[in-house]
ZAKE-447997 format. One record per residue (C-alpha): residue in three letters; x, y negated, z negated. Coordinates in pm, whole numbers, padded with zeros to 5 digits, always signed. Layout:
BEGIN
ALAXYZ ...
***
This chain:
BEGIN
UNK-08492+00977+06981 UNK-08645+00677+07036 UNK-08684+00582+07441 UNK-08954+00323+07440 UNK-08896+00032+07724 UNK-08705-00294+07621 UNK-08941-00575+07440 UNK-08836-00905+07626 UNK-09042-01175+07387 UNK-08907-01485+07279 UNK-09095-01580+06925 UNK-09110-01840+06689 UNK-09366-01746+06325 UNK-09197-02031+06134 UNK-09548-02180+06028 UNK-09840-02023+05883 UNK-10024-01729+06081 UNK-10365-01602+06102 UNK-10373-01236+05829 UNK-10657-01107+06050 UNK-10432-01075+06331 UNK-10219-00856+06186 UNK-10086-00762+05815 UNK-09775-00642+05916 UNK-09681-00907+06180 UNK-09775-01150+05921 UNK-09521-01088+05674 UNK-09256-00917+05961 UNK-09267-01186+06217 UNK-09030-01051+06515 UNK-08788-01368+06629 UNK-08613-01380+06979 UNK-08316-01610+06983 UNK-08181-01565+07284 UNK-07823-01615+07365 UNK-07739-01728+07709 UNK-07385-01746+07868 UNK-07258-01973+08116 UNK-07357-01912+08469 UNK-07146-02104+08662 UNK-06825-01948+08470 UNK-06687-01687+08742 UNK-06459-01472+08586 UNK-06351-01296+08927 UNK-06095-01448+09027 UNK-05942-01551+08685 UNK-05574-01392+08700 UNK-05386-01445+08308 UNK-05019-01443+08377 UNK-04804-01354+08013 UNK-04620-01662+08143 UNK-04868-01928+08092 UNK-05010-01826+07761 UNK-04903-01952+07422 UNK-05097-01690+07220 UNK-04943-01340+07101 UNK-05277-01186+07282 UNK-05220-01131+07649 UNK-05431-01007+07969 UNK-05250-00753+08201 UNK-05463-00671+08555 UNK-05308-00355+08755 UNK-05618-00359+08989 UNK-05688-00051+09234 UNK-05933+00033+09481 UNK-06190+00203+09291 UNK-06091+00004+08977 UNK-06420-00175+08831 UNK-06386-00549+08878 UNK-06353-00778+08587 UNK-06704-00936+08668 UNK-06833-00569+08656 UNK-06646-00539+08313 UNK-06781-00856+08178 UNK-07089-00802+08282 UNK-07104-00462+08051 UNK-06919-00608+07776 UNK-07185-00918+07733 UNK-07478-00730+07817 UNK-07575-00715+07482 UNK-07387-01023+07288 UNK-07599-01199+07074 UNK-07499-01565+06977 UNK-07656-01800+06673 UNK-07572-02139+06512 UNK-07700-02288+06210 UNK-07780-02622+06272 UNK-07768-02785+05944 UNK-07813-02701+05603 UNK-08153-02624+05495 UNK-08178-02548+05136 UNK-08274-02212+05282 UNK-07986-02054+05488 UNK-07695-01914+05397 UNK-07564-02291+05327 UNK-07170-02168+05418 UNK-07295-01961+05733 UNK-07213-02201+06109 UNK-07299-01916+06253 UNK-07261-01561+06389 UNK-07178-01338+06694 UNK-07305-00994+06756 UNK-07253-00736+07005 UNK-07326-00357+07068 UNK-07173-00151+07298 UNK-07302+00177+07368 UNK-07161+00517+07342 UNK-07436+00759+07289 UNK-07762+00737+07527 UNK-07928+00557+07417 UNK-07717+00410+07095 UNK-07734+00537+06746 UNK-07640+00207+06644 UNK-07850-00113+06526 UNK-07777-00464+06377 UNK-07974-00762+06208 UNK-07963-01046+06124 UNK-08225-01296+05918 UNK-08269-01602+05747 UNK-08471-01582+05423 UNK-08777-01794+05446 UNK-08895-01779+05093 UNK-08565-01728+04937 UNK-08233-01836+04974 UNK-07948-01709+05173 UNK-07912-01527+05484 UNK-07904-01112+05552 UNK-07704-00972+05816 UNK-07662-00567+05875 UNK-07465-00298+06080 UNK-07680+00021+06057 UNK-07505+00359+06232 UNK-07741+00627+06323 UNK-07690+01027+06332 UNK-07874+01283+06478 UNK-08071+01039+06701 UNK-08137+00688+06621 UNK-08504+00705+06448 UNK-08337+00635+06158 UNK-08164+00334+06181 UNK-08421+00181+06406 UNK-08666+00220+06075 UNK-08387+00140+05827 UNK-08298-00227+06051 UNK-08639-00322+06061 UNK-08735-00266+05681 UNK-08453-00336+05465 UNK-08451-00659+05476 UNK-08806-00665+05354 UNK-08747-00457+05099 UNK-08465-00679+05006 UNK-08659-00982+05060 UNK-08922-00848+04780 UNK-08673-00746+04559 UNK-08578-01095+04541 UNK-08930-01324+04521 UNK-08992-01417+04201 UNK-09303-01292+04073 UNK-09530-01570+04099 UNK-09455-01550+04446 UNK-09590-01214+04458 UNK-09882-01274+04295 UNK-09959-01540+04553 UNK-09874-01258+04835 UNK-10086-01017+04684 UNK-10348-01239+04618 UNK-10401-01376+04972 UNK-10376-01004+05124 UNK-10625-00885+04919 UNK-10850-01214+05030 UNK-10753-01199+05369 UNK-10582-01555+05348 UNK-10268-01685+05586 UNK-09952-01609+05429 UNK-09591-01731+05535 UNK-09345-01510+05677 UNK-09084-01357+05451 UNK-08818-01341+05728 UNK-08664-01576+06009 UNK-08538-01247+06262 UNK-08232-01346+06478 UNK-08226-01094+06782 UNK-08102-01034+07100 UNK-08408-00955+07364 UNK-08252-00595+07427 UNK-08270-00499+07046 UNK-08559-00274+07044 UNK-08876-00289+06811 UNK-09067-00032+06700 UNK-09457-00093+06708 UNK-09665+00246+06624 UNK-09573+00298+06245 UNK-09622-00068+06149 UNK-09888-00020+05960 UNK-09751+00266+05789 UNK-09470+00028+05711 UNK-09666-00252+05553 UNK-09827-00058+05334 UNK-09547+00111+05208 UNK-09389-00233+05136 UNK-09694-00361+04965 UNK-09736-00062+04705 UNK-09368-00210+04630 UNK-09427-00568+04569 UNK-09782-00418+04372 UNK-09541-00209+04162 UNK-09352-00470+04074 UNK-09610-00729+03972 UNK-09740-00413+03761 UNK-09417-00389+03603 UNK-09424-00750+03527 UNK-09076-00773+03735 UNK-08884-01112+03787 UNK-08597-01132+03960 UNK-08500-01383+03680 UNK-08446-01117+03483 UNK-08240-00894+03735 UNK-07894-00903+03894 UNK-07823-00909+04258 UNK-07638-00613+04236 UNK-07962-00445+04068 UNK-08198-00610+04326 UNK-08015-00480+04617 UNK-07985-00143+04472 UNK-08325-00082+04422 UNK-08396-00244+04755 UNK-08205+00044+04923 UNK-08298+00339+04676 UNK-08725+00258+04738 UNK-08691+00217+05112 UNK-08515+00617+05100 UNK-08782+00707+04872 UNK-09030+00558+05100 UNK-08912+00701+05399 UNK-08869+01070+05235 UNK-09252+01050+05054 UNK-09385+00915+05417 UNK-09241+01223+05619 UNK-09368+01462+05328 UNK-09737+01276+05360 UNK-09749+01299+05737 UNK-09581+01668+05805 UNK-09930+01875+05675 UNK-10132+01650+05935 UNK-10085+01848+06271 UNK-10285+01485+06405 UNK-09975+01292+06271 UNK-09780+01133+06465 UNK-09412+01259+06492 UNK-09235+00981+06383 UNK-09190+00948+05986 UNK-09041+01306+06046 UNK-08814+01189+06299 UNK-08682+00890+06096 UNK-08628+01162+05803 UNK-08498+01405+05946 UNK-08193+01148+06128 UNK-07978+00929+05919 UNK-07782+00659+05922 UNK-07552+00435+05715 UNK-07583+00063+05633 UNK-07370-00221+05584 UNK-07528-00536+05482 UNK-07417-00897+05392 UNK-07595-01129+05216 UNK-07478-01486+05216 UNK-07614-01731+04980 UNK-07407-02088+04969 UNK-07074-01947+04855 UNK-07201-01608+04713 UNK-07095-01332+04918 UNK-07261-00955+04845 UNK-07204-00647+05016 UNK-07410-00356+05013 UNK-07330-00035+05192 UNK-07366+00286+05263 UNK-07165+00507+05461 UNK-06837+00506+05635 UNK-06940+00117+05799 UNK-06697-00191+05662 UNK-06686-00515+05572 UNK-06380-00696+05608 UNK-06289-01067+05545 UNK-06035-01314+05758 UNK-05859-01462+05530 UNK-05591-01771+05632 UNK-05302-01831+05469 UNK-05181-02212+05403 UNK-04929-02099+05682 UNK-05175-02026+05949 UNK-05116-01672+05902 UNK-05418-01409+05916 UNK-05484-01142+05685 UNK-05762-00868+05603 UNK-05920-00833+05288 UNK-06123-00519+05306 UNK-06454-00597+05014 UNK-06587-00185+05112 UNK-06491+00172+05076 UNK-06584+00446+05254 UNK-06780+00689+05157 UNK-06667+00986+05273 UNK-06417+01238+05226 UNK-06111+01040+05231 UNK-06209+00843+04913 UNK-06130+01007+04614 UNK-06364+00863+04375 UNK-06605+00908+04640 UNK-06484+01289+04621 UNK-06550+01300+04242 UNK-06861+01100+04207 UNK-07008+01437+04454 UNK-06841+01720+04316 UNK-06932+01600+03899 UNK-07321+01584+04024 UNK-07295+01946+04074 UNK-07170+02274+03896 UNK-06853+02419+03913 UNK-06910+02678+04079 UNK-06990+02513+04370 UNK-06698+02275+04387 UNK-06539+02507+04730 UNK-06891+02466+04872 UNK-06992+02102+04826 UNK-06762+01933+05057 UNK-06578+02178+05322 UNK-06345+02052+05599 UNK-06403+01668+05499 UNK-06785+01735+05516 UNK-07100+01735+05278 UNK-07182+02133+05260 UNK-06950+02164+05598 UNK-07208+01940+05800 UNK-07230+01549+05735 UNK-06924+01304+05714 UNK-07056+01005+05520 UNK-07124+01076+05133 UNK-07431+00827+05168 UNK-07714+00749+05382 UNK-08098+00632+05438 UNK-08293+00950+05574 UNK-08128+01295+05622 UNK-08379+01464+05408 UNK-08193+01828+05533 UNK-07938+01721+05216 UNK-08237+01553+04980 UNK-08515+01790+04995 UNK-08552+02093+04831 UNK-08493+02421+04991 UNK-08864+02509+04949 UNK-09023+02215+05072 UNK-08782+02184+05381 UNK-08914+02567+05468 UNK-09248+02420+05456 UNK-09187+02130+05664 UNK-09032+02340+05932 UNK-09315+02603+05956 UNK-09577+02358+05919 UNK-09437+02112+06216 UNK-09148+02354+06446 UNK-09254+02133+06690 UNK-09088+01845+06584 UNK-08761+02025+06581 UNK-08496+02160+06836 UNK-08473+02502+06813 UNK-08112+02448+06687 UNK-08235+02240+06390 UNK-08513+02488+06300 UNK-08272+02776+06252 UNK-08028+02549+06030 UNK-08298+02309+05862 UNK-08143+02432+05513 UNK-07773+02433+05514 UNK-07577+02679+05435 UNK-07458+02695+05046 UNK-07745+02461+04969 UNK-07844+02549+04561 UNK-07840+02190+04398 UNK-08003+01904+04642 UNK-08037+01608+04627 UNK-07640+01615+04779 UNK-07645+01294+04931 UNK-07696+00943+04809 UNK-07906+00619+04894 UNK-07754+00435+04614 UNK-07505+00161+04790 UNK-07196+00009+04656 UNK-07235-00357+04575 UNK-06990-00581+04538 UNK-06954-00980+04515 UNK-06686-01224+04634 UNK-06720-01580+04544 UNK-06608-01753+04911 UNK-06307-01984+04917 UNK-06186-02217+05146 UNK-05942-01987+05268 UNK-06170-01710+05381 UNK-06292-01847+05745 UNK-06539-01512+05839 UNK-06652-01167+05776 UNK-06692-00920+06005 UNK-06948-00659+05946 UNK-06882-00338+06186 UNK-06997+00040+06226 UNK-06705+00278+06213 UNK-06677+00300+06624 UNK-06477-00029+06565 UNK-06244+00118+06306 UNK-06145+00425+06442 UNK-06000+00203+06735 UNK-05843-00090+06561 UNK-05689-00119+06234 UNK-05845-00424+05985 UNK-05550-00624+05997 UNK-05543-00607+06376 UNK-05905-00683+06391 UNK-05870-00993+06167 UNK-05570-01127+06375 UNK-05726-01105+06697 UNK-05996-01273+06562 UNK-05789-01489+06395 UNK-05608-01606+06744 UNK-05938-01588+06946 UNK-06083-01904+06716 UNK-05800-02063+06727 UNK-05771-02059+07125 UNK-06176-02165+07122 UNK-06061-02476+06916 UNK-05845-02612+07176 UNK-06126-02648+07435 UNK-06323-02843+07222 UNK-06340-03233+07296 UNK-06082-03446+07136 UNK-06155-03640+06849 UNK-06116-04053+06848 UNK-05763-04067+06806 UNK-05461-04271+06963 UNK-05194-04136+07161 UNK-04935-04209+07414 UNK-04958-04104+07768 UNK-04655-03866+07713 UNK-04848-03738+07381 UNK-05176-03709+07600 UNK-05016-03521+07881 UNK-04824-03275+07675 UNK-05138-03180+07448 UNK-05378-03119+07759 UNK-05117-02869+07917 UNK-05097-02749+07546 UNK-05493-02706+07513 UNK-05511-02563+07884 UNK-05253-02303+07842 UNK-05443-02198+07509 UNK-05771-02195+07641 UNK-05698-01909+07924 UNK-05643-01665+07605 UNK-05998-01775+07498 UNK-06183-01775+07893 UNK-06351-01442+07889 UNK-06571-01464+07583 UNK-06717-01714+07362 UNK-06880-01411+07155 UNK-06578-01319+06891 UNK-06691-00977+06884 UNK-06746-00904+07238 UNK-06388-01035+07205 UNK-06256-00775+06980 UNK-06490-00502+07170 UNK-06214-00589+07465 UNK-05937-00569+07243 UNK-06061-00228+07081 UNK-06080-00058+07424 UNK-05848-00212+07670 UNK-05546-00247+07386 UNK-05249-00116+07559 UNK-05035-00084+07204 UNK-04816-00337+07236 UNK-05088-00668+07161 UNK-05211-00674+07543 UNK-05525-00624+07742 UNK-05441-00408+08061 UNK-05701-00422+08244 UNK-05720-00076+08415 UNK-05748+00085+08093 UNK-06050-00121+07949 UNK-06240-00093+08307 UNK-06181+00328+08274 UNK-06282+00347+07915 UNK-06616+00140+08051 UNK-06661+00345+08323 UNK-06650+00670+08122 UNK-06978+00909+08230 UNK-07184+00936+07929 UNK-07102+01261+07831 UNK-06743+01194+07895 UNK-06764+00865+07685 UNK-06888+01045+07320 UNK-06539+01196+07311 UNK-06296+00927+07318 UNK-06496+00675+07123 UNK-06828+00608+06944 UNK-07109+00366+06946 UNK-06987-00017+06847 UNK-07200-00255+06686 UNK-06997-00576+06521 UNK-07116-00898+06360 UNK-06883-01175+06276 UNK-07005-01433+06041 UNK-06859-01762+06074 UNK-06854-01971+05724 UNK-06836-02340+05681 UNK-06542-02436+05511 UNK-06667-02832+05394 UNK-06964-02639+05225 UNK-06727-02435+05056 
***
């Protein structure tokens, strides 16, 4: 797992930079936009009786000695929130995208999860992921750093490569690919950039070799291939570097973990999804009425989708159709159906015996005895190829919410979406009045109006720190209690794994004039 120290930079590679400082930072410029709350907001002492609120969500406190107090529980739920707002349109953003909130909130030690979020600096649009690690969190650390790249390459247009190419190989300042929006905490990795790089350059090489223009390619296509060559990538590094007992450890340890991926790419009213995995994307839709609803653009991939079920038992015989997938699981073992890494269900039998004689170091002596599963006679079993789908944005759809499947064990979708729903609603009514007349009855009436909406809205600014509160202090019946959301926080962390796992949500706020 990966345990390196928090990276607390603030960073700005908007304009050209020096190649001999470094290839890789050159073209994977690391961006700190911090978010900061406000300070003199004390949350204490802020009681929310049922009585005085106007929206269906309400905020029950049953406080007890040894009960954490709600600064303690605020102070955990924001520790990680991550804030960002366009300001104006560009040519070069996502055109529809105001903005987005992030959070993470931590199940395993340290999380499995990871998020990103960038604006494209030489294309259009902006990228935004959810990326949920298994078997340690190598794997989506790698995956949330690179796949954006990948699709960023998959999308230049082929002059534009040349040009890349051609001031690499002359040592010449090129511009960043990627604008990075991140939250100091989210970690960066440092000793495999160069590894990296030059795995992303024999793409972009390829391609010009191929004479390929995204002109002549469909999103859907781009984005495919952007997720199929980093898993290639990732599998043909680990098989390079496990011979070389002077390697370092971690191209096997980003192999040999997995994770899914959800990503979003918004480009003026063009809305594709890409995932992977058992992550979802879900859009909050509003009804002429004012009325909220979910419209879910993903499936799962896992167990409990039946075309999901028969794309993985017709890519293997017959005769293994009681093996392939056993209680809900690939070969017995893994719940998604697709993921980056996880080379245990990719590799051959024969060259994951190698790998494990050649480097037992690297490996637990739990995973050496069961590096090749049981039943395993026709790999690869699981897939890198994501499901893509577009949605041309309306007026009607207000944000999307990208989330690992921590959220969605806890919450249903159309829960989620309402509670959004409310919680941007309440936010509107502490916003400063427009230039318009009214009477001094009027006046009065719509400030006790805007106050009594605006206590439903107090705790967070951060919509999905918002629904994190919702997903663990929901008492069944629409509320908040209090007590329960400060003992699910307070959980020891080997307690904590059973009752719920790692949450990492992005909400992406669209701009409904643009639309």
């Amino acid at each position: 797992m990966i345990t390196s120290p928090v990276i607390r930079r603030v960073t700005h590679h908007l304009s050209v930079i020096n190649w001999k400082r470094s290839h890789y930072d050159c073209l994977m410029p690391q961006v700190r936009l911090c978010h900061s709350s406000d300070p003199s907001m004390d949350l204490t002492n802020v009681n929310y009786p049922a009585s005085t609120l106007h929206s269906k969500r309400k905020y029950r406190s049953n406080n007890s000695p040894n009960q954490m107090a709600i600064s303690q529980v605020n102070h955990i739920l924001k520790a990680n929130e991550y804030s960002f707002r366009v300001n104006g349109y560009d040519g070069r953003s996502g055109g529809s995208v105001t903005g987005f909130d992030s959070n993470i909130l931590a199940s395993n030690s340290p999380s499995e999860d990871r998020r990103s979020a960038a604006t494209c600096l030489q294309s259009r649009g902006m990228l935004f992921g959810v990326f949920d690690g298994h078997a340690g969190s190598a794997c989506a650390q790698a995956v949330s750093e690179r796949l954006f790249y990948y699709i960023a390459v998959s999308l230049l247009p082929l002059q534009t490569l040349l040009d890349i190419e051609e001031a690499v190989e002359n040592d010449r300042p090129v511009m960043p690919m990627l604008q990075w929006h991140k939250h100091p905490n989210d970690y960066v990795s440092t000793d495999a950039g160069k590894l990296y790089f030059n795995s992303l350059r024999t793409f972009w090489q390829e391609r010009i070799d191929l004479q390929e223009d995204t002109e002549d390619e469909d999103m859907p296509t781009a984005l495919s291939n952007a997720f199929k060559r980093l898993d290639s990538d990732i599998s043909l590094e680990a098989q390079v570097h496990f011979g070389d007992p002077f390697s370092h450890f971690t191209p096997l340890r980003v192999a040999l973990s997995g994770c899914t991926a959800c990503v979003a790419l918004v480009d003026g009213d063009d809305l594709h999804i890409a995932n992977l995995g058992d992550s979802r994307a879900v859009l909050g839709v509003q009804g002429a009425d004012g009325s909220w609803s979910a419209f879910t653009i993903t499936n799962d991939h896992n167990a409990q989708n039946p075309d999901e079920m028969q794309r993985v038992l017709s890519e293997h015989p017959n005769l293994e159709r009681k093996t392939v997938v056993k209680h809900d699981r690939l070969l017995g073992v893994l719940l998604p159906f697709r993921a980056f890494g996880d080379i245990k269900f990719k590799w051959s039998s024969e060259l994951l015996s190698r790998m494990a004689e050649a480097r037992p170091e690297v490996l637990s002596g739990n995973e050496f005895t069961k590096m090749v599963p049981s039943n395993y006679h026709t790999p690869p079993y699981l897939s890198a190829e994501p499901e893509v789908t577009h949605h041309k944005l309306r007026p009607q759809d207000k944000f999307l919410i990208l989330a690992t499947d921590g959220l969605w064990e806890l919450m249903h979708r159309q829960t989620v979406v309402q509670v959004i729903g409310e919680h941007l609603s309440s936010l509107q009514w502490q916003k400063p009045l427009s230039a318009v007349s009214f009477t001094l009855g009027q006046m009065q009436r719509l400030l006790l109006e805007r106050k009594s909406r605006a206590l439903s809205a107090l705790e967070d600014e951060n919509s999905s720190t918002h629904l994190i509160r919702h997903a663990l202090g929901n008492d069944g019946f629409g509320s908040v209690e209090l007590r329960r959301l400060a003992k699910m926080l307070s959980l020891p962390q080997d307690l904590a794994r059973m009752y719920r796992d790692d949450i990492t949500i992005i909400v992406i706020h669209f701009n409904n004039p643009v639309l």
